[in-house]
VOTOR-120827 format. One record per residue (C-alpha): residue number from 1; residue in one letter; x negated, y negated, z. Coordinates in nm, 4 decimals. Example, Ala and Ser with C-alpha at 12.3 -4.5 7.8 and 13.67 -1.06 7.14 Angstrom:
2
n_res_x_y_z
1_A_-1.2300_0.4500_0.7800
2_S_-1.3670_0.1060_0.7140
% end
This chain:
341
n_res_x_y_z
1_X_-3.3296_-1.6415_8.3618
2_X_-3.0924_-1.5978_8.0882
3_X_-3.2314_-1.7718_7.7535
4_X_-2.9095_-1.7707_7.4930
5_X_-3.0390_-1.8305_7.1779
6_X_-2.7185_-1.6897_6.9461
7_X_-2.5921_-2.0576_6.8743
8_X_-2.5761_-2.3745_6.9330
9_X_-2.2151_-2.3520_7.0277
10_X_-2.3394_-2.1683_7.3571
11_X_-2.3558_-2.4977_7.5296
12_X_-2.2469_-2.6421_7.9037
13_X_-2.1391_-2.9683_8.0005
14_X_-2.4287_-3.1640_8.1136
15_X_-2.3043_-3.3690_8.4651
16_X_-2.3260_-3.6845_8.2894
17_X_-2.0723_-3.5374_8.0393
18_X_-1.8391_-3.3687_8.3125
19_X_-1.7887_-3.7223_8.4951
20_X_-1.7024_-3.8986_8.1241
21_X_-1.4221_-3.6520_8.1045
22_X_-1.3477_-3.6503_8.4680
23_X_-1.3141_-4.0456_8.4077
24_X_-1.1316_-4.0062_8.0302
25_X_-0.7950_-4.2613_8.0141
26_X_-0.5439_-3.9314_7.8402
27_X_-0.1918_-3.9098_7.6470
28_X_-0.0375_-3.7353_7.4117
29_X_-0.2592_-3.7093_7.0615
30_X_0.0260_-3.5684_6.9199
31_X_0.2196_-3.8944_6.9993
32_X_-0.0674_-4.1050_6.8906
33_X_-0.0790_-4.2052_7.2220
34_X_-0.4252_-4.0703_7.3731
35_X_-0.6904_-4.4091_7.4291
36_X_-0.9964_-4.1716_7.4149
37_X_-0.9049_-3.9823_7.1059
38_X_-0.8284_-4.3194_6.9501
39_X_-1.1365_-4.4098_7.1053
40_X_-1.3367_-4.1128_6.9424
41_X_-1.1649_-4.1245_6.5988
42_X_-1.2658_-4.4807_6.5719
43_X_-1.6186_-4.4419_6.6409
44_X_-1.6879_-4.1520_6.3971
45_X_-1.5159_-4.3307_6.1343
46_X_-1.7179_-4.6253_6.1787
47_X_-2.0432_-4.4285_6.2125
48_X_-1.9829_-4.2393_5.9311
49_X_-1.8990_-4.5422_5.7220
50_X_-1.4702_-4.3998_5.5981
51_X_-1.1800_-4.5545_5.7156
52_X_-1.0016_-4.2534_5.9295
53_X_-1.0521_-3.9669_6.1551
54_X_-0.8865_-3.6654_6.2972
55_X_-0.9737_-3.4827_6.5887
56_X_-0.9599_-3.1203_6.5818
57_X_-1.0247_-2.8011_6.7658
58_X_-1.3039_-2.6990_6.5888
59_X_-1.5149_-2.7033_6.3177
60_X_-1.3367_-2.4757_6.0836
61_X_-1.0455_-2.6623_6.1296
62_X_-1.1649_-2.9473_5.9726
63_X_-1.3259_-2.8123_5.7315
64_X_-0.9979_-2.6373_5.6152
65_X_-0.8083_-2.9715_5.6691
66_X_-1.0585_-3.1354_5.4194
67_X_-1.0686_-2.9114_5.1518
68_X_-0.6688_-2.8958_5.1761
69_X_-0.6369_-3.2484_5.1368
70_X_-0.8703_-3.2492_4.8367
71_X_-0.7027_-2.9916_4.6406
72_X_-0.3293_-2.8239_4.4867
73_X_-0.2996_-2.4387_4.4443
74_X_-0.4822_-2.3137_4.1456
75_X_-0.8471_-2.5925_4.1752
76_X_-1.1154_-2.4292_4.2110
77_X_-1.4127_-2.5562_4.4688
78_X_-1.8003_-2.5847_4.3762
79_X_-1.9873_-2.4859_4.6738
80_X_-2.3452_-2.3052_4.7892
81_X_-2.2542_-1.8940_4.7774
82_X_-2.3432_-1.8822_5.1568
83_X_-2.1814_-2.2049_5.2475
84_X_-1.9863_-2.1674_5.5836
85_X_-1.6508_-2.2989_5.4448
86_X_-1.6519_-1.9608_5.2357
87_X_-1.8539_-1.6925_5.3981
88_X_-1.7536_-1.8073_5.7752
89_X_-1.4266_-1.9304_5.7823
90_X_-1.2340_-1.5987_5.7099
91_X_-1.1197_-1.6402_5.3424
92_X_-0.9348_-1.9853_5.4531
93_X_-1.0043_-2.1666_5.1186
94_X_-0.8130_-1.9050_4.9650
95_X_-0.5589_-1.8759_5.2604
96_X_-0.4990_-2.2429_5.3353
97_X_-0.5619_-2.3973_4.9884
98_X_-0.4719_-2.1651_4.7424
99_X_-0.7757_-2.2237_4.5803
100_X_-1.1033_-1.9928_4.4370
101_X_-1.4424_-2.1073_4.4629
102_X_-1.7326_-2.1097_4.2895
103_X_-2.0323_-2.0103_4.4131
104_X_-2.4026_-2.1503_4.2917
105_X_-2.7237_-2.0174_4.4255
106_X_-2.9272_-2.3478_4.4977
107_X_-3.2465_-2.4381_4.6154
108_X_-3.1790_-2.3137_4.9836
109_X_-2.8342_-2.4284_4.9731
110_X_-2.8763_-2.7247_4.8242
111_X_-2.6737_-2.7255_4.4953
112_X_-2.7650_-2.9367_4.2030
113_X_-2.6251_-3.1874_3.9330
114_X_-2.7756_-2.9413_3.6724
115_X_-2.5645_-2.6653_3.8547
116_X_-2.2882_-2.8061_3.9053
117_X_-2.2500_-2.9449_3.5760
118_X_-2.3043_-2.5658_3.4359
119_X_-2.0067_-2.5117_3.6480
120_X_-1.7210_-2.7287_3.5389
121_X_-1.4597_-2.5547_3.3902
122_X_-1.2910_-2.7005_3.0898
123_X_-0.9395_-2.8395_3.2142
124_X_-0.7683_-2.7741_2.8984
125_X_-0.8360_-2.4006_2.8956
126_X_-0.5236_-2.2420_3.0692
127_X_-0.7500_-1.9556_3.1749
128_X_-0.9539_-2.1142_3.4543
129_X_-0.8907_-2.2731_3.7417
130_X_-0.9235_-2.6425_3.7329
131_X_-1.2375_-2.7528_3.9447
132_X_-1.1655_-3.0423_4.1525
133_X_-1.3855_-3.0542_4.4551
134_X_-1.7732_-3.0168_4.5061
135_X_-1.8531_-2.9348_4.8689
136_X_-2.1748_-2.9989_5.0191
137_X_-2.3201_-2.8234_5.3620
138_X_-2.5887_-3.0372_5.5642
139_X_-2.7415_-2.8529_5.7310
140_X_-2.6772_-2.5341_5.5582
141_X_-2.6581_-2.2811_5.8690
142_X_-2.7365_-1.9709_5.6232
143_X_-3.0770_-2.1112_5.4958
144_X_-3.1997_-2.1874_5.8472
145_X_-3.0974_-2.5370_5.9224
146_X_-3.2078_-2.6873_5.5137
147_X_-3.0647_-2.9927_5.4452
148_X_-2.9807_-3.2798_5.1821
149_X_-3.1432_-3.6693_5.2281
150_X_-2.9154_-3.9214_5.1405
151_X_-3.0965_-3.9742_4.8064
152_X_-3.0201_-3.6062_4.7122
153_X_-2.6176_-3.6682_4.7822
154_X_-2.6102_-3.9989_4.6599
155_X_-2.7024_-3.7963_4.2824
156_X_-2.4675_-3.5126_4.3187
157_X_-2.1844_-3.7487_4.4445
158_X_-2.2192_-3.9801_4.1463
159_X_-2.2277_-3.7035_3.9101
160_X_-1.8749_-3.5079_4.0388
161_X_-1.7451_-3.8442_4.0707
162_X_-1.8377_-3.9054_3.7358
163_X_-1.6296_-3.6156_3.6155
164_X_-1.3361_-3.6668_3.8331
165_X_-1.4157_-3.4640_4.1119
166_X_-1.3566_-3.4983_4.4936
167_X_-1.6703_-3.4919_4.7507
168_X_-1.6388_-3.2981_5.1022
169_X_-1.8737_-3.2133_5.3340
170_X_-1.9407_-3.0013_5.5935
171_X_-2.1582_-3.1454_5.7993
172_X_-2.1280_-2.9297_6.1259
173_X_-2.4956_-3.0154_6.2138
174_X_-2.5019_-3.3607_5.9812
175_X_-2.6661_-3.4969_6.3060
176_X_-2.9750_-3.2656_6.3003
177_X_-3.0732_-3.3334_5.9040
178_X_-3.0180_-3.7618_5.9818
179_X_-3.2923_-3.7169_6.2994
180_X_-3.5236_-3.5939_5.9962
181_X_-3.4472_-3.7442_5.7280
182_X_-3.4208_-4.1128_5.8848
183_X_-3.1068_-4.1656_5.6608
184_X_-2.8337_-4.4019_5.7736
185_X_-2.4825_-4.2091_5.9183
186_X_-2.2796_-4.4926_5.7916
187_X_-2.4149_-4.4704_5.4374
188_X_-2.2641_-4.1347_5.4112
189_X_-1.9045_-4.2463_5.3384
190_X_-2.0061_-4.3495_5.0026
191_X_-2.0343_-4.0444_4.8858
192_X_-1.7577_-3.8252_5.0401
193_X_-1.3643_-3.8134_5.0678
194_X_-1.3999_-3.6174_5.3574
195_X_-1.6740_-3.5001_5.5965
196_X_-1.6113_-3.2457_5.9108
197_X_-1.8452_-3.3492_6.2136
198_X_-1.8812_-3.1058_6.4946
199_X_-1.9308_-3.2036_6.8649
200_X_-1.9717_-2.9146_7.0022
201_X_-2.3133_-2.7386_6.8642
202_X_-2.6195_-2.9595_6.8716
203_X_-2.4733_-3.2339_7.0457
204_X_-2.3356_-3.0443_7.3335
205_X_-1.9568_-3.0905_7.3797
206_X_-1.7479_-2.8126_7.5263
207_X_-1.4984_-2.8241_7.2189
208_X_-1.4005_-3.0564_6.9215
209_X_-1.4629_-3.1231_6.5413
210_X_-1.3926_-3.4751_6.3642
211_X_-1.2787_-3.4788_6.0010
212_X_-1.3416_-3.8400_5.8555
213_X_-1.1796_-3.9268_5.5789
214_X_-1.0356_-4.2063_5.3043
215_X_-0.7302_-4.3772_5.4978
216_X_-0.5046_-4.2696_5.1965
217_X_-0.5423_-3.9281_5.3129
218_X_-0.5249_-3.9596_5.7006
219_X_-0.1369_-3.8516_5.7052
220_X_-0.1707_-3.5544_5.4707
221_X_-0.5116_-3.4430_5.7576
222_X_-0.2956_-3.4683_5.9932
223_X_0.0382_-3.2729_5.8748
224_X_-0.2312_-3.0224_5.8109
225_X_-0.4027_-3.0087_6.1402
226_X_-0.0220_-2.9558_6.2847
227_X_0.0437_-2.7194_6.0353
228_X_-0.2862_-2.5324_6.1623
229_X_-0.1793_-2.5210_6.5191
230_X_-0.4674_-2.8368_6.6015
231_X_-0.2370_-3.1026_6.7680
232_X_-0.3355_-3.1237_7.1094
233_X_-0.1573_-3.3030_7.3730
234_X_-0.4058_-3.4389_7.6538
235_X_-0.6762_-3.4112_7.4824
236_X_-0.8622_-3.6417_7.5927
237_X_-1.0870_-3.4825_7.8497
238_X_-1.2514_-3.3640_7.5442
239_X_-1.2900_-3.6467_7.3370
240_X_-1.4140_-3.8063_7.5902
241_X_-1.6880_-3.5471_7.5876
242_X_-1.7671_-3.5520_7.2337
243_X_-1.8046_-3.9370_7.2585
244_X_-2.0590_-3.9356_7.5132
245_X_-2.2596_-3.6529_7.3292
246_X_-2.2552_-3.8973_7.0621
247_X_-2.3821_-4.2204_7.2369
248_X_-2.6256_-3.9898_7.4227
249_X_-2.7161_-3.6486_7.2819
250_X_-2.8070_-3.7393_6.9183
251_X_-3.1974_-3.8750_6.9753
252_X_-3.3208_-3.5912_7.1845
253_X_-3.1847_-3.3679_6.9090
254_X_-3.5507_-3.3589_6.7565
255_X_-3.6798_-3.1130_7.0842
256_X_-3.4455_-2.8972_6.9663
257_X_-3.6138_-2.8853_6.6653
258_X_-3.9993_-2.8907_6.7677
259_X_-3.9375_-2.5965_7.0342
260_X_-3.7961_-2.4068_6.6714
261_X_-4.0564_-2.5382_6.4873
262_X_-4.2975_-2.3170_6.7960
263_X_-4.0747_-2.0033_6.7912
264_X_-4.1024_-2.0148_6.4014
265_X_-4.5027_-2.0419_6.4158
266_X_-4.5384_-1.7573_6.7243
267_X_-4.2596_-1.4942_6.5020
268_X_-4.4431_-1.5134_6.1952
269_X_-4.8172_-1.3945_6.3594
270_X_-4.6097_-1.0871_6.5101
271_X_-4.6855_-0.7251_6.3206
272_X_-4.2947_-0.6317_6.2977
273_X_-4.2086_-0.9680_6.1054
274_X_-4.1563_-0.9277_5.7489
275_X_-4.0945_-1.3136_5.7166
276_X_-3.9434_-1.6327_5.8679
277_X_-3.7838_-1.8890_5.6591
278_X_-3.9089_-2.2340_5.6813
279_X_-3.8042_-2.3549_6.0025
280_X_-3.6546_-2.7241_5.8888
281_X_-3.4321_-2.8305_6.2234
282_X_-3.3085_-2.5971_6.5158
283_X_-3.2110_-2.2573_6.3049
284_X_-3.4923_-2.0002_6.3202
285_X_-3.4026_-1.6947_6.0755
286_X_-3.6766_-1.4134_6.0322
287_X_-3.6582_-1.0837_5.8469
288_X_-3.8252_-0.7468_6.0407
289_X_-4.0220_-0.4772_5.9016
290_X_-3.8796_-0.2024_5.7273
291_X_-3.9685_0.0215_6.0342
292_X_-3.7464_-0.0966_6.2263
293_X_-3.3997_-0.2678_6.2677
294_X_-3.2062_-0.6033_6.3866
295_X_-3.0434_-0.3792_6.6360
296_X_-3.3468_-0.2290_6.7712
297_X_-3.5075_-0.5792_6.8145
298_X_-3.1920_-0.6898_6.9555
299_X_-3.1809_-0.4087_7.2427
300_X_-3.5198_-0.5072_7.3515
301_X_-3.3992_-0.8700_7.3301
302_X_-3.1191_-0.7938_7.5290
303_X_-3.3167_-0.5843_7.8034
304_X_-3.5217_-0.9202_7.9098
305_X_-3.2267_-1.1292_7.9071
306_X_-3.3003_-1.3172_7.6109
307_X_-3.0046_-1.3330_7.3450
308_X_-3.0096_-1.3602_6.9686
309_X_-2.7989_-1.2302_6.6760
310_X_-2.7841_-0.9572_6.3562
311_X_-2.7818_-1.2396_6.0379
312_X_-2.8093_-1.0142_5.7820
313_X_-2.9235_-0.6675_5.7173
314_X_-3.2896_-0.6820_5.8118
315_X_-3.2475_-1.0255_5.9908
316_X_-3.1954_-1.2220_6.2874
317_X_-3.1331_-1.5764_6.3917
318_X_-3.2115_-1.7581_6.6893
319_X_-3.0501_-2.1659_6.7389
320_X_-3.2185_-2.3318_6.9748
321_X_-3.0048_-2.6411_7.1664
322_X_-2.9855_-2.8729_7.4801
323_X_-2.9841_-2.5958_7.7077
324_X_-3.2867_-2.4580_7.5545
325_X_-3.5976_-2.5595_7.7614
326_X_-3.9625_-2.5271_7.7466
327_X_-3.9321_-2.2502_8.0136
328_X_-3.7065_-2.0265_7.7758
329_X_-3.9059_-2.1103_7.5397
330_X_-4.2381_-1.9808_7.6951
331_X_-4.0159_-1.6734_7.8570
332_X_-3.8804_-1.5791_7.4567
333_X_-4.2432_-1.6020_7.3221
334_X_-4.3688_-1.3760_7.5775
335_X_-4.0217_-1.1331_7.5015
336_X_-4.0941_-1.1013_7.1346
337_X_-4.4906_-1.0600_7.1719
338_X_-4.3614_-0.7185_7.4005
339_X_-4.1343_-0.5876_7.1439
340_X_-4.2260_-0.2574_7.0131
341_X_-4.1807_-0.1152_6.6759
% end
């Protein structure tokens, strides 16, 4: 048994899935011409409460696409200093955008109004960059799965709006902080200009991001995605999988999350743990002991068949997900109590 625990991007089609996309109506996206894209775009827009969406390849895409649209050469973008859009995506913000950011620590990730308001440079001084757009991760993937409520967004949103700024969000794994928080999707368009879904972690499609957005900025998303290399032709065999992940896969994502909540409790009575973070949704992230390494752990991981990844110099992550069951569950715990030191 082969227990993959390095993401949640790791996983299958369930049948269920395979036969929506076996069944999905296709044409050209490009073309605007493909029923279950159209199909898909509607429904995220309407979930998430905006008036547009794009489909996209993946998650970085979109997330590039939004803060393009948000911003000209030479803004600057408030952000978390381990947010995905600018540790993860390869230096795009700079690359795509033109743009610098500036990085706050938070309170796991999650950035203030007192922070950001430290942060605003003064548009009439020719030396700095002109901040325009305050980005927001939920969950933040680098704090191990921490996220915002609504009430928390709802502040900072009012605040950067206040002072003429634009909202985005990446909200790769929005799906896994609403199960938690109880907060309403559609209430979430209030706040943001743009907001980058992704289909294909928690929820369990094979491939596809969403970027919803304000309508006025629908056509300058989409010159973007074509300028990224995004526009797909038939795609819908794939939206039709991300729909059905979201009619079906969104409830059960709280087993995700109690099966971390075990493999956080279990890793932190171990003698080669130095610490686990708070284990808040389906991102487990622990430290190791001095005397030893990631990599050593990670060989003995490896040896049993149970996968996991290097986060940092002394740490490793494990994601748990819809193909994670109870079984791999009990076979990891019994893994990690045999790891030697």
């Amino acid at each position: 048994m082969i227990v993959d625990l390095r993401s949640d991007t790791v996983t299958k089609p369930t049948p269920a899935m395979h036969q929506a996309m076996m069944q999905a109506e296709v044409g050209d996206d490009v073309f605007g011409e493909d029923p279950s894209v159209i199909n898909l775009e509607k429904k995220c827009a309407t979930l998430l409460g905006l008036d547009a969406a794009v489909f996209c390849p993946s998650g970085t895409m979109t997330n590039q696409i939004g803060i393009k649209i948000n911003t000209q050469p030479y803004d600057e973008v408030i952000c978390y200093k381990g947010s995905h859009i600018y540790k993860y995506e390869g230096g795009g913000v700079a690359g795509n955008s033109l743009a610098s950011v500036r990085l706050l620590e938070g309170d796991r990730g999650r950035i203030s109004v007192k922070e950001i308001e430290a942060n605003i440079n003064n548009i009439n001084d020719a030396h700095l960059p002109i901040t325009s757009v305050v980005s927001l991760e939920n969950t933040v993937v680098r704090e191990a799965g921490s996220y915002y409520t609504l009430g928390q967004i709802k502040s900072v949103s009012e605040f950067a709006r206040s002072k003429g700024l634009k909202m985005h969000l990446d909200g790769a794994r929005l799906f896994n902080a609403l199960v938690e928080t109880g907060d309403k999707a559609s209430e979430y368009g209030k706040y943001f200009d743009s907001i980058s879904i992704c289909l294909s972690k928690g929820l369990g499609a094979p491939v596809g991001s969403v970027l919803v957005c304000k309508k006025e900025l629908e056509n300058k998303a989409r010159r973007m995605r074509k300028a990224l290399g995004g526009g797909m032709r038939q795609a819908g065999f794939l939206a039709a999988a991300a729909s059905y992940a979201l009619d079906n896969h969104i409830g059960r994502l709280k087993e995700d999350h109690a099966r971390a909540q075990v493999l956080g409790k279990e890793l932190s009575q171990l003698a080669w743990i130095k610490s686990v973070m708070p284990v808040d949704t389906n991102i487990v992230i622990f430290s190791v002991e001095d005397a030893t390494t990631p990599e050593n752990i990670l060989v003995q991981l490896n040896q049993e068949q149970v996968k996991a990844i290097k986060f940092g110099p002394q740490e490793i992550r494990l994601v748990t997900h819809l193909d994670f069951d109870d079984k791999m569950l009990d076979k990891t715990i019994q893994v990690l109590k045999k790891i030697k030191v």
